[in-house]
DRENLO-269344 format. One record per atom (N, C-alpha, C): residue in one letter; atom name; x, y, z. Coordinates in steps of 0.02 Angstrom, whole numbers, plus 50000, padded with zeros to 5 digits. Layout:
BEGIN
{nuvo "a", "CA", {X, Y, Z}}
...
END
This chain:
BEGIN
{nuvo "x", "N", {55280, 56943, 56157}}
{nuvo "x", "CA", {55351, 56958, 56154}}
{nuvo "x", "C", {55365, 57024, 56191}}
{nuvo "x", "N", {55414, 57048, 56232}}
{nuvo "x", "CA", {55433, 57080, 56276}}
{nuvo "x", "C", {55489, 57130, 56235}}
{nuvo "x", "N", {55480, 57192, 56239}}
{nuvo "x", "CA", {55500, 57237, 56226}}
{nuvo "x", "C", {55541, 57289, 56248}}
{nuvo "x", "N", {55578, 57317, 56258}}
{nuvo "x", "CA", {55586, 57389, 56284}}
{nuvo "x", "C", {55607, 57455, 56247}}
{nuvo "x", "N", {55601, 57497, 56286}}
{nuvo "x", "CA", {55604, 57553, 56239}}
{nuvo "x", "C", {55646, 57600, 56296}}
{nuvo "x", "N", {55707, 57622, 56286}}
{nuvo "x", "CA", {55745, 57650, 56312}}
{nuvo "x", "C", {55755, 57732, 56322}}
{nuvo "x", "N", {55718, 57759, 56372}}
{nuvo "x", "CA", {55735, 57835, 56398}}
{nuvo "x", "C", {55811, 57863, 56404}}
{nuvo "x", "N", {55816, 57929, 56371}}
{nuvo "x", "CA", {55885, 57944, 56411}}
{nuvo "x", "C", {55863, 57994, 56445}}
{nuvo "x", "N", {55925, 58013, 56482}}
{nuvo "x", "CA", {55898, 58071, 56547}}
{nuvo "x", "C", {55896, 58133, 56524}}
{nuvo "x", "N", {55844, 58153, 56502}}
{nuvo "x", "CA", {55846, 58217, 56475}}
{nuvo "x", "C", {55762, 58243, 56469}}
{nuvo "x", "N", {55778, 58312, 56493}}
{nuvo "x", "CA", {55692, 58360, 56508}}
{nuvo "x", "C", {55654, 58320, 56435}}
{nuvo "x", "N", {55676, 58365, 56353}}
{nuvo "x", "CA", {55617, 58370, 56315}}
{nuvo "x", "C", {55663, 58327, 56245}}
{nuvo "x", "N", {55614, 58277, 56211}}
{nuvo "x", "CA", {55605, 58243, 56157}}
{nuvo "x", "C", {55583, 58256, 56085}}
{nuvo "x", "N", {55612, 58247, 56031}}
{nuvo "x", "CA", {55577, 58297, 55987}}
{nuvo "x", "C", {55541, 58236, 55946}}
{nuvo "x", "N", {55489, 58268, 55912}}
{nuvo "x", "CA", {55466, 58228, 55850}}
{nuvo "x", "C", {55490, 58160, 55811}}
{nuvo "x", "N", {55569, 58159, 55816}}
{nuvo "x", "CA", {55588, 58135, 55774}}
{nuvo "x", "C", {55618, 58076, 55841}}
{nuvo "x", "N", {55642, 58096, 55860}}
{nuvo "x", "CA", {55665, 58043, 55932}}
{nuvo "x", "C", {55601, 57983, 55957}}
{nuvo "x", "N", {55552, 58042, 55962}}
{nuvo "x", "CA", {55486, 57995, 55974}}
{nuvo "x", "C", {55462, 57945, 55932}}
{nuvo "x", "N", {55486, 57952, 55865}}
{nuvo "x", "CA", {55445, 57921, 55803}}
{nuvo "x", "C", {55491, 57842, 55823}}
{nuvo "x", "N", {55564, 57864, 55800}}
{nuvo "x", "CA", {55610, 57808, 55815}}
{nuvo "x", "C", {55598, 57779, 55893}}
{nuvo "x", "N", {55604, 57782, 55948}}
{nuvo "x", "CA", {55589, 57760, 56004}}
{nuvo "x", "C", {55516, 57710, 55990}}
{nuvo "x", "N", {55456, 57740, 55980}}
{nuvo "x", "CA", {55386, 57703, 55960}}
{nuvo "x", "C", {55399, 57676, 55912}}
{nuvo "x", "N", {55459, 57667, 55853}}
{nuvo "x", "CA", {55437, 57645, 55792}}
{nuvo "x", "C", {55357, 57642, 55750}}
{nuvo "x", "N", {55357, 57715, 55740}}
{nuvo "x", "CA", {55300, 57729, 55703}}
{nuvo "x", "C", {55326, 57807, 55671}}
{nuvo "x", "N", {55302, 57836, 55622}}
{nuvo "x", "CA", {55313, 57879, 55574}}
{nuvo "x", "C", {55315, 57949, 55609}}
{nuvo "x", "N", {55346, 57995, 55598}}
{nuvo "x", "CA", {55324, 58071, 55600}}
{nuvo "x", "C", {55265, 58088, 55627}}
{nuvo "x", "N", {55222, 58077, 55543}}
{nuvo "x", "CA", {55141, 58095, 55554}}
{nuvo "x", "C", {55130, 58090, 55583}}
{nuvo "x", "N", {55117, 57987, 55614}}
{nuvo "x", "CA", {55100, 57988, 55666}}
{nuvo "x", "C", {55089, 58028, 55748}}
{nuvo "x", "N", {55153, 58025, 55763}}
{nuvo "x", "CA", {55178, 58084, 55823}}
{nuvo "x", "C", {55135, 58140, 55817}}
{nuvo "x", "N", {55151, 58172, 55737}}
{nuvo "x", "CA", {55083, 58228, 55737}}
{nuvo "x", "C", {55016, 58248, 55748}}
{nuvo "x", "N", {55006, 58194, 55708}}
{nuvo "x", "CA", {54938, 58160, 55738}}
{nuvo "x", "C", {54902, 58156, 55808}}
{nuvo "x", "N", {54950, 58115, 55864}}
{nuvo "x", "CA", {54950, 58113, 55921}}
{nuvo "x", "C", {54945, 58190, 55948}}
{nuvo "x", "N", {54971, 58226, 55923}}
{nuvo "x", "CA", {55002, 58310, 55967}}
{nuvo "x", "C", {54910, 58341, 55947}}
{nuvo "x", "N", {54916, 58324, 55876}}
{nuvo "x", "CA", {54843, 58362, 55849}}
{nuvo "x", "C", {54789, 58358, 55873}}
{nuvo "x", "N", {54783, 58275, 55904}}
{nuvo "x", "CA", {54707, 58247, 55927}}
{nuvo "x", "C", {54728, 58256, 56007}}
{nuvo "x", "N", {54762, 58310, 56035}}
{nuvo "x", "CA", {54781, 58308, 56102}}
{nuvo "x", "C", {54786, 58261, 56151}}
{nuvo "x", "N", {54831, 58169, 56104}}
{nuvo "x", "CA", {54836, 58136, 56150}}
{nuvo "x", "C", {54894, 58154, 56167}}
{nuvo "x", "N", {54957, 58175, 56125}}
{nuvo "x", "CA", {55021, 58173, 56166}}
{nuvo "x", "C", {55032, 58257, 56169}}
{nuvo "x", "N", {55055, 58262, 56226}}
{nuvo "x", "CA", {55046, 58359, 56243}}
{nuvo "x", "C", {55126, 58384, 56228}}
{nuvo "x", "N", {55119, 58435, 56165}}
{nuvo "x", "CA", {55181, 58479, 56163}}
{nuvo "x", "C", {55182, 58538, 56182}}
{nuvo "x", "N", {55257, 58557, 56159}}
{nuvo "x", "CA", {55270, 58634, 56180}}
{nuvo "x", "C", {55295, 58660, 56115}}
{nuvo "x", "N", {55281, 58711, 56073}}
{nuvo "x", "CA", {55302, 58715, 56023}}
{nuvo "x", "C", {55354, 58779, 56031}}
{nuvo "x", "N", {55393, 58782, 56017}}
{nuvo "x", "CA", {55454, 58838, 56001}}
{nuvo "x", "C", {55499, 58823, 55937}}
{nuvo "x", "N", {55468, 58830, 55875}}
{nuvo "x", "CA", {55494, 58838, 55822}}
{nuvo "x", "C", {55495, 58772, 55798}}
{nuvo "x", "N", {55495, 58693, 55847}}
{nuvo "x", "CA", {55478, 58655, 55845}}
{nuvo "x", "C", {55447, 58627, 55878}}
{nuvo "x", "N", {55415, 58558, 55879}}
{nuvo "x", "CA", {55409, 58536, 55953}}
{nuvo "x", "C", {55443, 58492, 55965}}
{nuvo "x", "N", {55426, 58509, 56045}}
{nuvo "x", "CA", {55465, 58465, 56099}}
{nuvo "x", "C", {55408, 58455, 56152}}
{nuvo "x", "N", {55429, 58397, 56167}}
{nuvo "x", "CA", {55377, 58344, 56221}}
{nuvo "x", "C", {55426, 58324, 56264}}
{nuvo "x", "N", {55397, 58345, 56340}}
{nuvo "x", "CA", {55433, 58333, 56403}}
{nuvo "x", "C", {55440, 58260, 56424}}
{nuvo "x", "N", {55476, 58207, 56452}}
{nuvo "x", "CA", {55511, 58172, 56459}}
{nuvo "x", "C", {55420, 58129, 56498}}
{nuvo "x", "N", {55387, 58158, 56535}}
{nuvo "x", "CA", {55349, 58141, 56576}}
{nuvo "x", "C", {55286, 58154, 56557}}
{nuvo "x", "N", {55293, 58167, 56498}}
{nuvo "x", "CA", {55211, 58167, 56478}}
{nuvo "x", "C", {55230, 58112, 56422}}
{nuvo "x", "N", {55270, 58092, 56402}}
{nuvo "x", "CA", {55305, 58049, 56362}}
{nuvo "x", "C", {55264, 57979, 56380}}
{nuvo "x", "N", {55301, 57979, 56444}}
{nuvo "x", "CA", {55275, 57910, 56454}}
{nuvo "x", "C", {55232, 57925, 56499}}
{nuvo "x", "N", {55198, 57948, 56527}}
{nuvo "x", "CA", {55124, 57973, 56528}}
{nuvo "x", "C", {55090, 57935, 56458}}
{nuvo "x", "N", {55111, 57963, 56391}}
{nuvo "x", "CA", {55055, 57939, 56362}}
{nuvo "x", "C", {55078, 57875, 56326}}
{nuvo "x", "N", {55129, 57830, 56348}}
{nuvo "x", "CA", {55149, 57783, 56330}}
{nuvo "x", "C", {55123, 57743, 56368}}
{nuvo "x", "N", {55104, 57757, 56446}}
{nuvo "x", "CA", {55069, 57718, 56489}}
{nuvo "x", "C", {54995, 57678, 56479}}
{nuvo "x", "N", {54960, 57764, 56469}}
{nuvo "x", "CA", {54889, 57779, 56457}}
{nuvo "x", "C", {54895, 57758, 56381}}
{nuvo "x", "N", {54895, 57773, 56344}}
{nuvo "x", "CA", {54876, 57770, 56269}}
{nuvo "x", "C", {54901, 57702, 56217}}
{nuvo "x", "N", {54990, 57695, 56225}}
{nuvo "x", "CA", {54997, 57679, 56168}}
{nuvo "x", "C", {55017, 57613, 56183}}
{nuvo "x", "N", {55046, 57576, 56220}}
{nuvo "x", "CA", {55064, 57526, 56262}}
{nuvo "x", "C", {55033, 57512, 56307}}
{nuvo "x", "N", {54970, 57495, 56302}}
{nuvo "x", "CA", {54917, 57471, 56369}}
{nuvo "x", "C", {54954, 57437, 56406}}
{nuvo "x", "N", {54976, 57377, 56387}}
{nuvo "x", "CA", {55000, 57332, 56432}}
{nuvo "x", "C", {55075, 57356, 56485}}
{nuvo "x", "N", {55078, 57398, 56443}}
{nuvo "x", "CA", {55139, 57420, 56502}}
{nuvo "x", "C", {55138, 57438, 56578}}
{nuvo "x", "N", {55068, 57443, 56592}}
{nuvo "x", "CA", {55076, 57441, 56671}}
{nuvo "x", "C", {55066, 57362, 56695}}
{nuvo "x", "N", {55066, 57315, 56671}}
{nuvo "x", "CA", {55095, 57269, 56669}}
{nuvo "x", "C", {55124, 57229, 56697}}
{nuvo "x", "N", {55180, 57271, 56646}}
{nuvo "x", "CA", {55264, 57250, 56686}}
{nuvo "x", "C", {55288, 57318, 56712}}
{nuvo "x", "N", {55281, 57354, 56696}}
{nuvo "x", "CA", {55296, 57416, 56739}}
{nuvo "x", "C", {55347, 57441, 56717}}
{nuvo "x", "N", {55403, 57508, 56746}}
{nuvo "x", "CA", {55454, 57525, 56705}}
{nuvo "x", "C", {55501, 57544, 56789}}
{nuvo "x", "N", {55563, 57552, 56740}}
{nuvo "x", "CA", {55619, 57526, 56813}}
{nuvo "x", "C", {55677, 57559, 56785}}
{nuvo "x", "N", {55725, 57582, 56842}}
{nuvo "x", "CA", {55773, 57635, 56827}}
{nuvo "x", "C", {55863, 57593, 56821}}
{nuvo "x", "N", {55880, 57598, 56760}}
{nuvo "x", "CA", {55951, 57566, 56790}}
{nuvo "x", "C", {56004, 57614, 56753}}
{nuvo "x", "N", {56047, 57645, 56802}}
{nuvo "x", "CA", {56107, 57691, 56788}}
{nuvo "x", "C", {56078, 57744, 56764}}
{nuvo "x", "N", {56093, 57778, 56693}}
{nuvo "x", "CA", {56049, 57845, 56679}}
{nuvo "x", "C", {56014, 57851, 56635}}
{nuvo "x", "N", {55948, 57763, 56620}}
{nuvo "x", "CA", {55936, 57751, 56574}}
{nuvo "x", "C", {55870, 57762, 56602}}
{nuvo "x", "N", {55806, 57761, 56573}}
{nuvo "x", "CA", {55736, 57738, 56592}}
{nuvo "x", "C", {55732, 57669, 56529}}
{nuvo "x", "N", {55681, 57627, 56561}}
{nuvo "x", "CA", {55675, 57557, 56520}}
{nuvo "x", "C", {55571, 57550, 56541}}
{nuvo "x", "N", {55559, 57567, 56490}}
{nuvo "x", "CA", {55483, 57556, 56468}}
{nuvo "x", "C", {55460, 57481, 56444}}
{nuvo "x", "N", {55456, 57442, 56491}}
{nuvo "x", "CA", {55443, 57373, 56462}}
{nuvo "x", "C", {55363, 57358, 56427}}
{nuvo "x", "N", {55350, 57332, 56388}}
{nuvo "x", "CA", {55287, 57314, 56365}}
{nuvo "x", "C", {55280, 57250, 56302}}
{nuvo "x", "N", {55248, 57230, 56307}}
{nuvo "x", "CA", {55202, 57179, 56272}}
{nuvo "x", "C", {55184, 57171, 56216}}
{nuvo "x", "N", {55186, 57168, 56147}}
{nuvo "x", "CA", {55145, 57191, 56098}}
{nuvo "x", "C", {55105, 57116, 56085}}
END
């Protein structure tokens, strides 16, 4: 079944954006930051840049997404993948 997961145009993503976008928990996300798969920046919170995002959505969490690949329409990003 075919998926997407919708980027908006913007530098940095927080914790909580990421969880909802992946549909997976907080922790999780934390988790990811802890075991240095997904790379933050911390300033009182964190925030994860738009491009290491899917960097590790490529590499890590959605194998199949290079795939189908991801494609730009208006001022959206669209992450297609597979589960």
């Amino acid at each position: 079944m075919l998926k997407e997961i919708m980027l908006d145009d913007k530098e940095f993503y927080t914790i909580e954006e990421i969880a909802k976008l992946l549909r997976v928990s907080k922790k999780t996300i934390y988790r990811y930051i802890k075991n240095l798969k997904l790379k933050a920046i911390k300033t009182g919170k964190y925030l994860i840049k738009k491009s290491d995002l899917v960097e590790f959505i490529q590499e890590s969490y959605y194998v199949e997404i290079k795939k189908y690949g991801s494609f730009k329409n208006k001022n959206k990003n669209y992450l297609i993948y597979d589960d």
